[in-house]
C-alpha positions as CSV (number, residue, x, y, z in Angstrom):
1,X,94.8,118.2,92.9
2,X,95.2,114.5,91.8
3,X,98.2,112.4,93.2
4,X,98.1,109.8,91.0
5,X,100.9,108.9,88.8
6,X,99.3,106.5,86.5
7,X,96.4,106.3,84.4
8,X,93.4,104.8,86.0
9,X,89.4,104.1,85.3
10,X,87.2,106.9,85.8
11,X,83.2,107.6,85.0
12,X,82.2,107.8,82.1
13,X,79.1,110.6,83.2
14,X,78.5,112.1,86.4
15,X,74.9,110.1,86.2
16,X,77.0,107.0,86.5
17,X,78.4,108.3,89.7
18,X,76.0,109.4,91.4
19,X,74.1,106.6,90.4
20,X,76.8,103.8,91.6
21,X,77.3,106.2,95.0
22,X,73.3,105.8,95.5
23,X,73.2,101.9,94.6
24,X,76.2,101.8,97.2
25,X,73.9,103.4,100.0
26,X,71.0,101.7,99.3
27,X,70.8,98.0,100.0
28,X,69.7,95.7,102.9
29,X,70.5,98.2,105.6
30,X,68.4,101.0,103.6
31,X,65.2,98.8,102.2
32,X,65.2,96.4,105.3
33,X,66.8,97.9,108.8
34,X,65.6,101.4,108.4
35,X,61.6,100.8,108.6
36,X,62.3,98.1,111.1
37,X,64.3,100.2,113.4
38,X,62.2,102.7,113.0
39,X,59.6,100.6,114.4
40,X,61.7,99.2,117.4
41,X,62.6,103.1,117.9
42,X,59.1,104.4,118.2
43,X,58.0,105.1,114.9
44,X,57.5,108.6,113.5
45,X,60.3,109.9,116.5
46,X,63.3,108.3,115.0
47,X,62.4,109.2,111.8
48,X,62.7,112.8,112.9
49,X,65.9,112.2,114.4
50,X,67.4,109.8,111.8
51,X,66.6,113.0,109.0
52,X,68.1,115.4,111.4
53,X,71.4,113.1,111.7
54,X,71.5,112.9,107.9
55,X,71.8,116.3,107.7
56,X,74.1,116.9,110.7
57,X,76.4,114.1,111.0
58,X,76.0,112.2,107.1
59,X,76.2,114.8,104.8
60,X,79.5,116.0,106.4
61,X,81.2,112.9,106.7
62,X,80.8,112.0,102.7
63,X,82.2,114.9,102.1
64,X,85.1,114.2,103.9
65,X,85.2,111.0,102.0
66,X,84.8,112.4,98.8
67,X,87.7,114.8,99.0
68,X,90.2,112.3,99.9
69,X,89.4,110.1,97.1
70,X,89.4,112.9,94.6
71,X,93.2,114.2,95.7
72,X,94.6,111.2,95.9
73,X,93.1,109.1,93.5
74,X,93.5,106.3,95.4
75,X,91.8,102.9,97.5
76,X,91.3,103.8,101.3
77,X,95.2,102.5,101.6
78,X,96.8,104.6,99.4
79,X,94.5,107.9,100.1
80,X,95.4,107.5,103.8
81,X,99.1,106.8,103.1
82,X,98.9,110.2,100.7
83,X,97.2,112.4,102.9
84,X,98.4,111.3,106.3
85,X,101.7,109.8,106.1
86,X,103.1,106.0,105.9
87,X,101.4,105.1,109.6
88,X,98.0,106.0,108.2
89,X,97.8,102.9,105.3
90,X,97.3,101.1,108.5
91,X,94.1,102.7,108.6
92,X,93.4,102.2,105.2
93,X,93.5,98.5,105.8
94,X,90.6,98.7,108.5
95,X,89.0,100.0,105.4
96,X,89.5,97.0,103.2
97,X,89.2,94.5,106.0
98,X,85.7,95.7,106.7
99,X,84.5,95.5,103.1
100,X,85.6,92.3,102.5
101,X,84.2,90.9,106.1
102,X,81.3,92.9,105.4
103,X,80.5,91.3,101.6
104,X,81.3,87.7,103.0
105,X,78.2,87.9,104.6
106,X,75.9,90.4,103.1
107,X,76.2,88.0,100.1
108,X,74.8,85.2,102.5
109,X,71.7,87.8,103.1
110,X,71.4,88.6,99.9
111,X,70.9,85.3,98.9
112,X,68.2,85.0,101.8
113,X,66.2,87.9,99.6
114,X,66.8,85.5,96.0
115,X,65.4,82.6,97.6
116,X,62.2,84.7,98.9
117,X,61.8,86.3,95.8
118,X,61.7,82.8,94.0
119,X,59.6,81.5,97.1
120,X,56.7,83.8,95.8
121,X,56.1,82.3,93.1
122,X,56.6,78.9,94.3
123,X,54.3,78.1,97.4
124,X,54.0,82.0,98.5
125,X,54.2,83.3,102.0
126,X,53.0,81.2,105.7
127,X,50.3,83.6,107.2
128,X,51.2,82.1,110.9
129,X,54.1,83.6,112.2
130,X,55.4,81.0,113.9
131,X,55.2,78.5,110.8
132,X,56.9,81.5,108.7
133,X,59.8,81.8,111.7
134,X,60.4,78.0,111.3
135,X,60.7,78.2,107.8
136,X,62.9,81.2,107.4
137,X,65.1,78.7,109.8
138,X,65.4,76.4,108.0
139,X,66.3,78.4,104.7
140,X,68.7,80.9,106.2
141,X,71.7,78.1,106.6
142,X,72.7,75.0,105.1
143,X,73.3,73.7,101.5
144,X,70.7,76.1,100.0
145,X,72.1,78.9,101.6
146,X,75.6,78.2,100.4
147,X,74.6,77.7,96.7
148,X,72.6,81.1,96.9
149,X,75.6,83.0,98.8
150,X,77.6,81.4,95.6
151,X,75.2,82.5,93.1
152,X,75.3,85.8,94.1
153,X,78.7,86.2,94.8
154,X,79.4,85.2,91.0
155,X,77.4,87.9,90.0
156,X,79.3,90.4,92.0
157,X,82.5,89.3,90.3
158,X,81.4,89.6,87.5
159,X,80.3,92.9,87.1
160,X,82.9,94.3,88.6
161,X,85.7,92.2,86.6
162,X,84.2,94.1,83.8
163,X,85.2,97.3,85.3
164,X,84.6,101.3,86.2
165,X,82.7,102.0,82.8
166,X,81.6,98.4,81.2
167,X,80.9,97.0,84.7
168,X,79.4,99.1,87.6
169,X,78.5,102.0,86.2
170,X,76.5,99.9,83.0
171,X,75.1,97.8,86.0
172,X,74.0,100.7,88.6
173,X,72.8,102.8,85.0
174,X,69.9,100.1,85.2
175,X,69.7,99.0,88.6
176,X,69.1,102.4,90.5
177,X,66.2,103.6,88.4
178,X,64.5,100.3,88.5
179,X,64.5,100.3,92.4
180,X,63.4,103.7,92.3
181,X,60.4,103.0,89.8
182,X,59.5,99.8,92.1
183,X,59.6,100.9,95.1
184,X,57.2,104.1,94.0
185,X,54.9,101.1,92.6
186,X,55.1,99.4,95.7
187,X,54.4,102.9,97.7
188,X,51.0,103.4,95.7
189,X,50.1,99.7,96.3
190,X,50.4,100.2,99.9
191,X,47.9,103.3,99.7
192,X,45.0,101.4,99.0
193,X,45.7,98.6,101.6
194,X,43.5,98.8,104.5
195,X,46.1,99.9,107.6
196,X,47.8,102.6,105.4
197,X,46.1,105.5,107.7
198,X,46.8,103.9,111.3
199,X,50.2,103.0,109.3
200,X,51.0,106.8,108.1
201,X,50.2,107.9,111.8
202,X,52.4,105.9,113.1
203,X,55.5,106.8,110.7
204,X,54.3,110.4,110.0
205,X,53.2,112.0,113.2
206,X,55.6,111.7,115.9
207,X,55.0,111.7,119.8
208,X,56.6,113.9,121.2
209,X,56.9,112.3,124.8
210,X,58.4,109.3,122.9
211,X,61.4,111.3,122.3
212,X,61.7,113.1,126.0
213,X,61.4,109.3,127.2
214,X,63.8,107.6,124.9
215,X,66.2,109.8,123.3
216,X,69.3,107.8,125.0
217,X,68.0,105.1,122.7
218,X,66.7,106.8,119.7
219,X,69.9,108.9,119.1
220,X,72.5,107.0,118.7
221,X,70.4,104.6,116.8
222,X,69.7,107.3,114.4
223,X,72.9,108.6,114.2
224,X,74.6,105.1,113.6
225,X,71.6,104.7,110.7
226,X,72.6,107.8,109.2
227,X,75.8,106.7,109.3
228,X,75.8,103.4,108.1
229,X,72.9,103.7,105.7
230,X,75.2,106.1,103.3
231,X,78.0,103.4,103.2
232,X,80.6,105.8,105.2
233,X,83.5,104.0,107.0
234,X,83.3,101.8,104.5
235,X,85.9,102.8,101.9
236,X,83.3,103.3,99.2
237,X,83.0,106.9,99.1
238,X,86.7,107.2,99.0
239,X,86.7,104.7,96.5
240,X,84.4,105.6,93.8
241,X,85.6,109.6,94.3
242,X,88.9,108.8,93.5
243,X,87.4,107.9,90.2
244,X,86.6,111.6,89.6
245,X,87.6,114.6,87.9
246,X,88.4,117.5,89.8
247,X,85.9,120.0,87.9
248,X,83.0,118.2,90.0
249,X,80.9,119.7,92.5
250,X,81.6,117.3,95.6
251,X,78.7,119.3,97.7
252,X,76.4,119.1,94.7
253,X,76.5,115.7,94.0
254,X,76.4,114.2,97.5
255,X,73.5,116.3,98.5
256,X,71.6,114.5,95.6
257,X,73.2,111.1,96.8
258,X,71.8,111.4,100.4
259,X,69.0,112.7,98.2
260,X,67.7,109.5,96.6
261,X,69.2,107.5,99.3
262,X,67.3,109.1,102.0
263,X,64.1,109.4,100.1
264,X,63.9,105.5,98.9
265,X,64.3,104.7,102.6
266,X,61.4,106.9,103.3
267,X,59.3,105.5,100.4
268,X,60.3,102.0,101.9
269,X,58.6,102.7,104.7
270,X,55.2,103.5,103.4
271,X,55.6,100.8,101.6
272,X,56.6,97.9,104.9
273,X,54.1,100.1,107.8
274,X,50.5,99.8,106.2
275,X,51.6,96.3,105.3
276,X,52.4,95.0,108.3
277,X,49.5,97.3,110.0
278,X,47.0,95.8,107.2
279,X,48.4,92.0,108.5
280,X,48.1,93.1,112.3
281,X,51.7,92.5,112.9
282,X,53.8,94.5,115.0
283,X,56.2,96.7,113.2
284,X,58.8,96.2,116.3
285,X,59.8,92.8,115.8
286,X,63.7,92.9,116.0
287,X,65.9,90.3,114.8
288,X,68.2,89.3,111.7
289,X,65.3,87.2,110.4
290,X,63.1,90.1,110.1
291,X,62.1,91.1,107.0
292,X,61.9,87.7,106.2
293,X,59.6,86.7,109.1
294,X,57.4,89.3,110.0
295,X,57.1,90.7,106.5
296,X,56.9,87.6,104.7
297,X,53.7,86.8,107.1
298,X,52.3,89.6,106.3
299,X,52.3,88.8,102.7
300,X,51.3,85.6,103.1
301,X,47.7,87.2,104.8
302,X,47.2,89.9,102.2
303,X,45.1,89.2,98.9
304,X,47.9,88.3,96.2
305,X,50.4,88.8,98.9
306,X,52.7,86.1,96.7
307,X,52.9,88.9,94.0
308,X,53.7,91.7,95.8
309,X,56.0,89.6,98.2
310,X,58.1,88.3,95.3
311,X,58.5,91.9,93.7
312,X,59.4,93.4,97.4
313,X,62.2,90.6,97.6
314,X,63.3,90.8,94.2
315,X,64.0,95.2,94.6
316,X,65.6,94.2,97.7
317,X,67.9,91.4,96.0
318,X,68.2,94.3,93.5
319,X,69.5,96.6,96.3
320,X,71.6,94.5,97.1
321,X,73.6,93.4,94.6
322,X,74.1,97.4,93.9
323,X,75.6,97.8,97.4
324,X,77.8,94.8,97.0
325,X,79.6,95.3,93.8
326,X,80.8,98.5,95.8
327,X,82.2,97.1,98.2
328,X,84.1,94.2,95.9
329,X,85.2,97.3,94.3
330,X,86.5,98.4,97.5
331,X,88.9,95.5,97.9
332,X,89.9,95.2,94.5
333,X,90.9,99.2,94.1
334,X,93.6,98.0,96.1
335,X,94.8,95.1,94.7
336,X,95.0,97.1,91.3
337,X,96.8,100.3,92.7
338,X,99.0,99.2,95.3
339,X,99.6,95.7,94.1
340,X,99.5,95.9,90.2
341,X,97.5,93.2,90.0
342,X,94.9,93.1,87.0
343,X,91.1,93.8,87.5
344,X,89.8,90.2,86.2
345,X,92.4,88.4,88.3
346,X,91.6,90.8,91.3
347,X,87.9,90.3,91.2
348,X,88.1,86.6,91.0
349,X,90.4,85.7,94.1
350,X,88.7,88.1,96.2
351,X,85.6,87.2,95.9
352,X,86.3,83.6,96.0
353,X,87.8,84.7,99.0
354,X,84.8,86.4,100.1
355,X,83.0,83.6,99.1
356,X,84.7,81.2,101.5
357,X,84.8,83.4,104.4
358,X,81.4,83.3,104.0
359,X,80.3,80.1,104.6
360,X,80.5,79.8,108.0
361,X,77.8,82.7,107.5
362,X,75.9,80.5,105.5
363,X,76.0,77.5,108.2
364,X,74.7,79.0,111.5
365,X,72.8,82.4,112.2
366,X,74.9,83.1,115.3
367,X,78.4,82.8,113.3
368,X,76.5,85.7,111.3
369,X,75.8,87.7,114.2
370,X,79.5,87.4,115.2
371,X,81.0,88.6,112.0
372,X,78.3,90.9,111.4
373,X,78.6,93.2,114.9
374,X,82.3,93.1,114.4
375,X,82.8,94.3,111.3
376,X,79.4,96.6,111.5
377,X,79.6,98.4,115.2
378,X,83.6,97.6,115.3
379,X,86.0,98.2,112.3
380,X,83.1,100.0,110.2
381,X,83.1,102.6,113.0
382,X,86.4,102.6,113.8
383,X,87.5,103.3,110.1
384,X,85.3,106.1,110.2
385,X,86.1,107.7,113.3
386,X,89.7,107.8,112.4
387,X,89.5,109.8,108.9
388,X,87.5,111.9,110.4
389,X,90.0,112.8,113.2
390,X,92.9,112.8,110.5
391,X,91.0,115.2,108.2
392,X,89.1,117.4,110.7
393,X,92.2,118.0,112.8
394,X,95.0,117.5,110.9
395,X,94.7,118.0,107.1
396,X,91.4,120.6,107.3
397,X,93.1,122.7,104.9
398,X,93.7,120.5,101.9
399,X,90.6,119.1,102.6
400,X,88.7,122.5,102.1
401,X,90.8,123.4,99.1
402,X,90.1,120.3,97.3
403,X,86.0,120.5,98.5
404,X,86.2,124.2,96.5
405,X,87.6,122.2,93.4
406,X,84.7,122.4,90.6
407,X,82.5,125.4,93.6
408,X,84.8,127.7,94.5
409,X,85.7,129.8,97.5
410,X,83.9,128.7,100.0
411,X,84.5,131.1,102.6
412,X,82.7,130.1,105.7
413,X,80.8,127.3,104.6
414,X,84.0,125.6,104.7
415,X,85.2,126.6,107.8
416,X,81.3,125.5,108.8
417,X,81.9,122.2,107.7
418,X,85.3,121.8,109.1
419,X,83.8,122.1,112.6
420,X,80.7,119.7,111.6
421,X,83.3,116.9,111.4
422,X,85.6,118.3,114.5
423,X,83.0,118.0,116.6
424,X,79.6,116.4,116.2
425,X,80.8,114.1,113.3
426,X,83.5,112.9,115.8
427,X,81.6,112.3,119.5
428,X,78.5,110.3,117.2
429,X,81.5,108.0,115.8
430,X,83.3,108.0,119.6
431,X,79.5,107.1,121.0
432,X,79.2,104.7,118.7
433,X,81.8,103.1,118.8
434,X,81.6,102.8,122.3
435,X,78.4,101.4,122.4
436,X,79.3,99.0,119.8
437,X,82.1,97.8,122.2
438,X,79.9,96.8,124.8
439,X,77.2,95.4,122.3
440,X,79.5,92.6,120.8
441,X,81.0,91.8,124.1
442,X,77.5,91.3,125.5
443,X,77.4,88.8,122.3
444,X,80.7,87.4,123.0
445,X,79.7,86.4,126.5
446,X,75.9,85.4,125.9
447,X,74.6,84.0,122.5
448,X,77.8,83.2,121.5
449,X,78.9,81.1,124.6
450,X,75.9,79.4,124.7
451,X,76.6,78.6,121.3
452,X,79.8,77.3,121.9
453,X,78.9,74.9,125.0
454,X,76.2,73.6,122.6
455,X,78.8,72.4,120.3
């Protein structure tokens, strides 16, 4: 049951939903990071693991987020503050904080994907790897950056100044199904290239050994994937859920979220492997500049690799700009229900806001790395961990009440998906976050200090 006590947005379908809840989980860290960490992982092994962690550790943790932003019909501050008490909106505010550190910079990336999109059609793609590295340098920071981080920044404001109905849910009504349609393109494309079977083995039959020799590596990678790849800890979830009516199935529609999401990563990559296998790169190059190194060679060695290069960027600019208006919305949910202040207004000072905090982004790679690992391996899983704690151990029973809402009983499936988040859901998030700890420390105390005696 609803605790609102004022009128607010809500969908105007349930395709509008689901669709803005896939756009949400499907951007950068969907299209780009899963095939590449696949391919750091050990190919066709972490995708095993990665579906199995969907399953087991995503699928129960939307839910939770789901039923706390249908009963309380509020952002992640006032849902927490309803459901846990006054301490909790604390909480909430890790929430906010890491969607708006989170869009300062994904905007910066996203801007990255515009200019190699436009860079198709312009000079196309550097076969040499090294040249490509150089350039991606040169174009990741600086004025062109900035502008680009600014372009598409205004875009996110935008759409979601419009709103719930006239804004995001018009916008993801177009964008979702065109990503799907392209990226399906692009998967038949890569078919006929000439590494698609050495490609396919490599993503579709896994090595068993691989997994007995790595597994302290390939799980929690796969985990934290599943994880982040569904925009959980976020505040999304939570968000565009409390935009619901209660005579939706909750289970229903995030099994088709994780769905589509899950299935355009997979599409992705057969679409990135018998590329880069076609090109002769290696599919375990790691780094931020990625996608926009090793890919972007690759395209620049393939027979009108300019075309399919500009239409790969240009999904992936897509993507993104369907991930970012949700987490905008994120921030300005807030503003609108705990501080009454109007949509338009709210959109534009936090996304200028976003926008500045983003510069720095936009300047040096290494200032990205440093609000990226916080906000990503830090607050991200921190959020998470702690709703999951609050309504596992704590509120299980309204939580299972409100999941029946639009099912009903649930008999030991709930009590089933209780313990997925006690226990499972809960040591992943405490590994995690652990390991994410250590991981920005090791930052802190290496790139970043040799950044900062450089200065």
């Amino acid at each position: 049951m609803g605790l609102a006590d004022s009128p607010r947005e809500t969908w105007a379908t349930r395709l509008g939903f689901i669709f803005a809840a896939v756009g949400s989980a499907v951007g950068l860290g969907n299209i780009w990071r899963f095939p590449f960490q696949v391919g750091q992982e050990g190919g066709a092994a972490f995708l095993l693991i990665y579906l199995l962690f969907i399953a087991l550790i995503g699928f129960p943790a939307m839910l939770v987020e789901f039923v706390v932003g249908r009963y309380t019909e509020r952002n992640p501050v006032g849902a927490l503050k309803a459901v846990g008490g006054g301490a909790w909106k604390y909480v909430g505010w890790v929430f906010i904080a890491t969607g708006f550190v989170i869009l300062s910079y994904y905007s910066v990336v996203a801007g990255w994907t515009i200019r190699y999109a436009i860079l198709g059609l312009q000079d196309g793609y550097l076969a040499d790897a090294g040249e490509a590295e150089a350039q991606f340098v040169d174009l990741a920071s600086g004025l062109d950056a900035i502008l680009l981080h600014a372009v598409f920044m205004a875009i996110v404001i935008a759409i979601v100044a419009y709103g719930i109905q006239r804004g995001i849910e018009l916008a993801v009504k177009v964008m979702v199904p065109a990503i799907i349609v392209i990226t399906v393109g692009l998967a038949v494309y890569a078919f006929t290239l000439e590494g698609a079977s050495e490609a396919y083995t490599y993503y579709l039959s896994p090595e068993w050994g691989v997994i007995a020799t790595e597994w302290t590596s390939i799980l929690p990678s796969a985990a934290g994937q599943a994880f982040f790849t569904l925009s959980l800890g976020m505040g999304v979830m939570i968000t565009y859920a409390s935009y619901l009516g209660e005579d939706r199935n909750l289970a229903e529609d995030g099994a088709i979220v994780i769905g589509f999401d899950t299935l355009i990563a997979f599409v992705t990559g057969l679409i990135v492997f018998p590329i880069l296998f076609t090109a002769g790169v290696d599919p375990a190059d790691p780094g931020a500049g990625a996608i926009f190194v090793s890919l972007a060679a690759a395209f620049g060695d393939l027979t009108l690799g300019w075309l399919v290069g500009f239409v790969f960027f240009a999904t992936v600019a897509i993507a993104a700009l369907s991930s970012a208006i949700s987490l905008m919305e994120v921030v300005v949910s807030y503003a609108i229900d705990e501080r009454g202040i109007q949509r338009r207004n709210a959109a534009f000072v936090i996304g200028g806001g976003m926008f500045i905090l983003g510069i720095p982004s936009a300047t040096d790679l290494v200032l990205l790395d440093l609000f990226d690992l916080f906000a990503d391996q830090i607050l991200l899983v921190f959020g998470g961990l702690m709703l999951m704690i609050l309504v596992g151990w704590a509120r299980s029973q309204i939580a299972v009440e409100e999941l029946s809402l639009g099912i009903g009983d649930l008999g030991s499936l709930g009590t089933a998906w209780i313990w997925a988040v006690r226990i499972p859901v809960i040591l992943v998030l405490i590994v995690a976050l652990v390991l994410g700890i250590l991981e920005y420390v090791d930052f802190l105390t290496g790139p970043f200090a040799e950044w900062v005696g450089d200065l």
